[in-house]
C-alpha positions as CSV (number, residue, x, y, z in Angstrom):
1,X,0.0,0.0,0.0
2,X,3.1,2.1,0.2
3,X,2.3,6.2,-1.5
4,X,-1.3,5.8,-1.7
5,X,-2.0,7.7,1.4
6,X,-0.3,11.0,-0.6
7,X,-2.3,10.5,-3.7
8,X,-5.1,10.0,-1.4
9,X,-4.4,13.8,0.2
10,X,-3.8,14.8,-3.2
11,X,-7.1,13.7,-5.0
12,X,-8.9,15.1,-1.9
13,X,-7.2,18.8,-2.0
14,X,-7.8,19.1,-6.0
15,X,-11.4,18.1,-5.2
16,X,-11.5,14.8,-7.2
17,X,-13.4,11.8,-5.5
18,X,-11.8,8.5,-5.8
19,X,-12.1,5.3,-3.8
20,X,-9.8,2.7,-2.4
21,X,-10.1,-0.8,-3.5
22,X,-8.2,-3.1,-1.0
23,X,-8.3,-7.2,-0.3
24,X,-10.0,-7.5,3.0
25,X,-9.5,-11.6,2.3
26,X,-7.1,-13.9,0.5
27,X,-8.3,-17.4,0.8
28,X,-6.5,-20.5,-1.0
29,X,-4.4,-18.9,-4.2
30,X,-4.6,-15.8,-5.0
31,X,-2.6,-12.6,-6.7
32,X,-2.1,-10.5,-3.7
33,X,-2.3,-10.6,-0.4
34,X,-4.6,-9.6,2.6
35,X,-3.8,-5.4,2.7
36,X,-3.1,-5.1,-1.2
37,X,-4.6,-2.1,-2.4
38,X,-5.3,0.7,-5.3
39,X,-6.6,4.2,-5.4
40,X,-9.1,4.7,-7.6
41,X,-9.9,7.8,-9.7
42,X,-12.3,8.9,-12.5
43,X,-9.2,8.9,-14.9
44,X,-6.8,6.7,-13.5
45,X,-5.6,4.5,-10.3
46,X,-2.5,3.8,-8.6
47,X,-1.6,0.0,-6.8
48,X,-2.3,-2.9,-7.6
49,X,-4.5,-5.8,-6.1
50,X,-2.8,-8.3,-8.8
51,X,-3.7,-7.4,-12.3
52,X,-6.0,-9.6,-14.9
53,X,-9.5,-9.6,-15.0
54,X,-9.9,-9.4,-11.1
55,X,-8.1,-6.0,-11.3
56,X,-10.0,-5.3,-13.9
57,X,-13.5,-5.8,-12.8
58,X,-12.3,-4.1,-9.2
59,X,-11.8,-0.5,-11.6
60,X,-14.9,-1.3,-13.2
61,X,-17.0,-1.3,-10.3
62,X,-14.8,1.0,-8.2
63,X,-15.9,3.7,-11.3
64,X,-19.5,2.5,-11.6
65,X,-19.5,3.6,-7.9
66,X,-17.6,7.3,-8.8
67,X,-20.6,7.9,-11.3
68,X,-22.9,7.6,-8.6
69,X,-24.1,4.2,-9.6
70,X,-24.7,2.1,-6.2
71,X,-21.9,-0.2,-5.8
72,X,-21.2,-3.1,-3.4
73,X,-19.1,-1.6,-0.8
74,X,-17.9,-5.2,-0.9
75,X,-17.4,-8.2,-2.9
76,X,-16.3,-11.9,-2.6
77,X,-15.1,-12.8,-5.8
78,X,-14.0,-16.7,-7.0
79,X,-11.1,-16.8,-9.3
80,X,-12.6,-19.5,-11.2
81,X,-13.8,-19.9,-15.0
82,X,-16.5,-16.6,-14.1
83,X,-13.6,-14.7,-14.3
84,X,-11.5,-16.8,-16.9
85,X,-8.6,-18.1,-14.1
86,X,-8.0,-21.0,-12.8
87,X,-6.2,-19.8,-9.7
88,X,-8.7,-21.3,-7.5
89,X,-8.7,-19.3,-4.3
90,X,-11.3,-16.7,-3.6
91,X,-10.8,-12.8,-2.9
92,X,-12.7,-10.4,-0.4
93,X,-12.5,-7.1,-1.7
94,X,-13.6,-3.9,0.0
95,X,-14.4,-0.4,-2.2
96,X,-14.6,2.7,0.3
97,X,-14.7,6.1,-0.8
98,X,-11.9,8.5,-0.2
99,X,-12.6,10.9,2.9
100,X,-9.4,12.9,5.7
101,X,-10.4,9.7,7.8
102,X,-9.7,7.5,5.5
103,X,-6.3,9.1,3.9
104,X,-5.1,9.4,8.2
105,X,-5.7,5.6,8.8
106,X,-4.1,4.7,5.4
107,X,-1.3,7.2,6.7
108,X,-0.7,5.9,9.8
109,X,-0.8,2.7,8.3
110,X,1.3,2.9,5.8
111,X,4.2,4.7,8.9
112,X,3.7,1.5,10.8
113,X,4.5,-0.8,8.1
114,X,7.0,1.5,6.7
115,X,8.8,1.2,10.7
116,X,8.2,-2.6,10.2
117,X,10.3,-2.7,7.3
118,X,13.7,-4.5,7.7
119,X,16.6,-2.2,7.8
120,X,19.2,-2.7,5.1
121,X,22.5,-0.7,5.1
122,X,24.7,0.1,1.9
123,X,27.8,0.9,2.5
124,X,29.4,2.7,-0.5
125,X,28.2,4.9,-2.5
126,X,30.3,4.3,-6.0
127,X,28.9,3.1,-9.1
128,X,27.3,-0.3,-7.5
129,X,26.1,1.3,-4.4
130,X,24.4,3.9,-6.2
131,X,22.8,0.2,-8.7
132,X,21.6,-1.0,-5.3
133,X,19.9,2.3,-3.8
134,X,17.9,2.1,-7.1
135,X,17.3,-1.5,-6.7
136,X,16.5,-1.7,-3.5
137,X,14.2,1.5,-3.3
138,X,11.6,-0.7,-5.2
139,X,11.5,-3.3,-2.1
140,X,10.0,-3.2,0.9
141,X,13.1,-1.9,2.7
142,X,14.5,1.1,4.6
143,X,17.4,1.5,2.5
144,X,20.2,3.7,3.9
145,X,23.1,4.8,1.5
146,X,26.3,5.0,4.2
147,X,29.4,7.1,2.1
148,X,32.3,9.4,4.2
149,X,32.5,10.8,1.0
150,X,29.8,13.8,1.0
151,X,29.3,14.4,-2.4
152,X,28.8,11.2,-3.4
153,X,25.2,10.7,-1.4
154,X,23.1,13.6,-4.2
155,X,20.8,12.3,-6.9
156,X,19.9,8.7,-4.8
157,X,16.3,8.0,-5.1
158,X,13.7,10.0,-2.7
159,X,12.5,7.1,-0.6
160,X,16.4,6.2,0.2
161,X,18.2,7.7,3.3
162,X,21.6,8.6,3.5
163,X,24.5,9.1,6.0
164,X,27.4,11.1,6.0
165,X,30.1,9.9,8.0
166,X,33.3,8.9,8.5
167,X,32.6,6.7,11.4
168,X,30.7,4.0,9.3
169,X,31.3,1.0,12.4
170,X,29.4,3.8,14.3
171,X,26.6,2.9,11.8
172,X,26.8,-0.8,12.2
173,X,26.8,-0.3,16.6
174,X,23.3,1.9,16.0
175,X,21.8,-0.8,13.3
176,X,18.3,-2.6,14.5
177,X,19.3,-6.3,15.5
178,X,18.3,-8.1,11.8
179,X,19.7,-5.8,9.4
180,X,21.3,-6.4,6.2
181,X,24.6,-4.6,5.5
182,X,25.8,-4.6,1.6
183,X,29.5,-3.8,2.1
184,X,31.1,-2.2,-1.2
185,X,33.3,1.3,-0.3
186,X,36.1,2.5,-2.4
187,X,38.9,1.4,0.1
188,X,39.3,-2.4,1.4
189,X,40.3,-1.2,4.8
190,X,37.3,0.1,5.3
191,X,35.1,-2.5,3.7
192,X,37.7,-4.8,6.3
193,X,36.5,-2.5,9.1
194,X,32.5,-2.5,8.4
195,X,32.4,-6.4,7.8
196,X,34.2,-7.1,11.4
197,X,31.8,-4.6,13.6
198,X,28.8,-6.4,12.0
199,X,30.0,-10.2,12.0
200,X,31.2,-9.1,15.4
201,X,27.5,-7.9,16.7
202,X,26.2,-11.6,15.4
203,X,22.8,-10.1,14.8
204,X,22.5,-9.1,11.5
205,X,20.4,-11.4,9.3
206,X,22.9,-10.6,6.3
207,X,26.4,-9.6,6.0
208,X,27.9,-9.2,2.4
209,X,31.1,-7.8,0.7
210,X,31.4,-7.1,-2.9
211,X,35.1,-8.9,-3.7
212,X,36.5,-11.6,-5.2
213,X,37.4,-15.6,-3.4
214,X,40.9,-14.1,-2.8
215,X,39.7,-11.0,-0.5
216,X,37.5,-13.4,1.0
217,X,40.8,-15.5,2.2
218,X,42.6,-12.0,3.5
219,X,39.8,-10.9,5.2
220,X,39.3,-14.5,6.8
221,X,43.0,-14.3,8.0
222,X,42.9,-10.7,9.5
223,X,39.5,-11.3,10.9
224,X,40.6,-14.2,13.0
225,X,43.8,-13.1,13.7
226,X,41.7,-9.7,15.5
227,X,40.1,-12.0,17.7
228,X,36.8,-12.4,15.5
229,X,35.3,-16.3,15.8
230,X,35.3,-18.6,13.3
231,X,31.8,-19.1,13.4
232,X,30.9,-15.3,12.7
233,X,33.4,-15.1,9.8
234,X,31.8,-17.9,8.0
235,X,28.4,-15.6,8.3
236,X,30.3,-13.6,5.9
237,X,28.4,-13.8,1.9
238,X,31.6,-13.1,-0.2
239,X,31.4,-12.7,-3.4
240,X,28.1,-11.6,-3.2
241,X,25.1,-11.9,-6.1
242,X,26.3,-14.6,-7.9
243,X,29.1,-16.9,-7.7
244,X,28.5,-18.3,-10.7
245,X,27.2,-15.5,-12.7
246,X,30.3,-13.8,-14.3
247,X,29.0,-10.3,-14.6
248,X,30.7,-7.1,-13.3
249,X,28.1,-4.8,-14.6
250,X,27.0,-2.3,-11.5
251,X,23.2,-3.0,-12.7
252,X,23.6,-6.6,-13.3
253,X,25.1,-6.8,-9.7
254,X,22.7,-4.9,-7.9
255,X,20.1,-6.7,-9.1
256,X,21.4,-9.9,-8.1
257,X,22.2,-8.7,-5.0
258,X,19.1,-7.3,-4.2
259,X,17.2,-10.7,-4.8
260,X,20.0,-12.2,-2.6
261,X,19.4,-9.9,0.2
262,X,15.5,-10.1,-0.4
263,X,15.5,-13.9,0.0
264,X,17.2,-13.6,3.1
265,X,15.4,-10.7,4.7
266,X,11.5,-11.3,4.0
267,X,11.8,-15.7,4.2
268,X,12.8,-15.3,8.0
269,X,10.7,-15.9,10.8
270,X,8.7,-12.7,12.7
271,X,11.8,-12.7,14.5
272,X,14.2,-10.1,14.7
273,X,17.3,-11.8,15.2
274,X,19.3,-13.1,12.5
275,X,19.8,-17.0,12.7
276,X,21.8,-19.6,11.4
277,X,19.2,-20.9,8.9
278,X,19.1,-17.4,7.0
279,X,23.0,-17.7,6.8
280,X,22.9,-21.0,5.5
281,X,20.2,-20.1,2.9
282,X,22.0,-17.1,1.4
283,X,25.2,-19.5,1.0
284,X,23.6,-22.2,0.2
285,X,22.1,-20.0,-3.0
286,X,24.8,-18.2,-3.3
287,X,28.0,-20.5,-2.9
288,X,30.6,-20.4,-0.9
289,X,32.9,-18.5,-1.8
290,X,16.8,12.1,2.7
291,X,21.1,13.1,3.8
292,X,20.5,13.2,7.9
293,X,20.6,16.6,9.6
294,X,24.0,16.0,11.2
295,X,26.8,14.3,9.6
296,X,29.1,12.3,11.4
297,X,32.6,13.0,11.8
């Protein structure tokens, strides 16, 4: 449901009535989820509940309703033959008209789920960090772009944070236990640095560093020698993406990263804290081998 509470505001100040379609039900297979929803306008809509002809009929009546036709304020709908699918699950929808109650709850909804939303930190801000802000600002993530480098953190999309900061372990110590951190900085030191403080925390549900199998094997060797257990280091996902895939492109990279770090993130339990299993899965796919007010100095 993520934006439609501003379009909501938006239709409502320019005067132009509109109505919000969302799934009240899932039951059995079905496109979307319980809490999927579009805005609904005379001349166009925004969401999705999941496309086809269930979509379709949803704007159909949600506009029957806008030209003062009476509606069903709601509708259990089979996706069966009637509507030409054979997904076989059945859909409760709701259609509500657009009212400063409304566009509040949808608000404060949409900040609760929005504080929900796993935290994933990307340190770097060259050419692949700035792949991955534009990857990940598509996901259901609070993505935060980390760089010491100031002017490097302009022209990242609007729904990504940034810090500036020299002090990126600083970063990692304030990090909510279940985090990802994406670990790709100009310098290896610090990419050396940021990878220790979060293996060291043992709490973050991923841990990867862009590099090759031969960083992998000097970072293994200074990390222990620091002091760092064996069984954090082997949290480490290095390379990260693909080990198989070949590519070096910045888009290519992000993108495979970005499924990496989604697979981990949204299969774990409603628990916080990182685990074993979500380590194992990301290897075991993967192989072994809008600026804050105050910068950081």
């Amino acid at each position: 449901m993520s934006g439609l509470a501003a379009k909501m505001r938006a239709a409502l100040d320019e005067g132009r009535p509109a109505i919000l379609v969302e799934v009240d039900e899932a039951r059995g297979s079905t496109p979307r989820e319980a809490g999927a929803a579009m805005l609904v306008t005379e001349t166009d809509f925004a969401g999705t509940i999941g496309g086809g002809v269930l979509e379709y009929e949803a704007l159909a009546e949600a506009r029957r309703m806008l030209a003062g036709e009476r509606g069903s304020e709601e509708r259990d709908v089979p996706l069966g033959p009637d509507l030409g699918q054979c997904c076989g699950g059945r859909v409760g929808l709701s259609f509500r008209r657009v009212d400063r109650q409304l566009a509040a709850d949808i608000e404060a909804r949409e900040a609760a789920e929005r504080a929900a939303c796993p935290s994933v930190f990307v340190f770097g801000a060259g050419h692949v960090g700035r792949a991955l802000a534009a990857a990940l600002a598509l996901l259901p993530f609070r993505t935060t772009i980390v760089d010491p480098r100031e002017e490097m953190l302009s022209d990242l999309p609007e729904d990504v944070e940034t810090v500036w900061t020299a002090l990126l372990e600083a970063v990692i110590a304030d990090a909510p236990a279940g985090s990802a951190a994406i670990i790709a900085t100009h310098s290896h030191a610090l990419d050396f640095a940021v990878a220790y403080a979060a293996l060291k925390r043992g709490d973050f549900a991923y841990t990867g560093m862009i590099g090759s199998k031969t960083k992998r094997a000097q970072f293994e060797r200074w990390a222990c020698g620091e002091g760092l257990a064996r069984a954090n280091v082997d949290r480490l996902i290095l390379p990260i993406g693909s080990a198989t895939l070949k590519d070096k492109r910045p888009p290519v990279i992000a993108a495979l990263v970005a499924a990496e770090v989604t697979v981990c993130l949204l299969e774990k339990r409603p628990s916080v804290q990182a685990d074993e299993m979500a380590t194992r899965t990301c290897r075991e796919r993967h192989g072994d081998g809008r600026q804050t007010a105050t910068a950081r100095a």
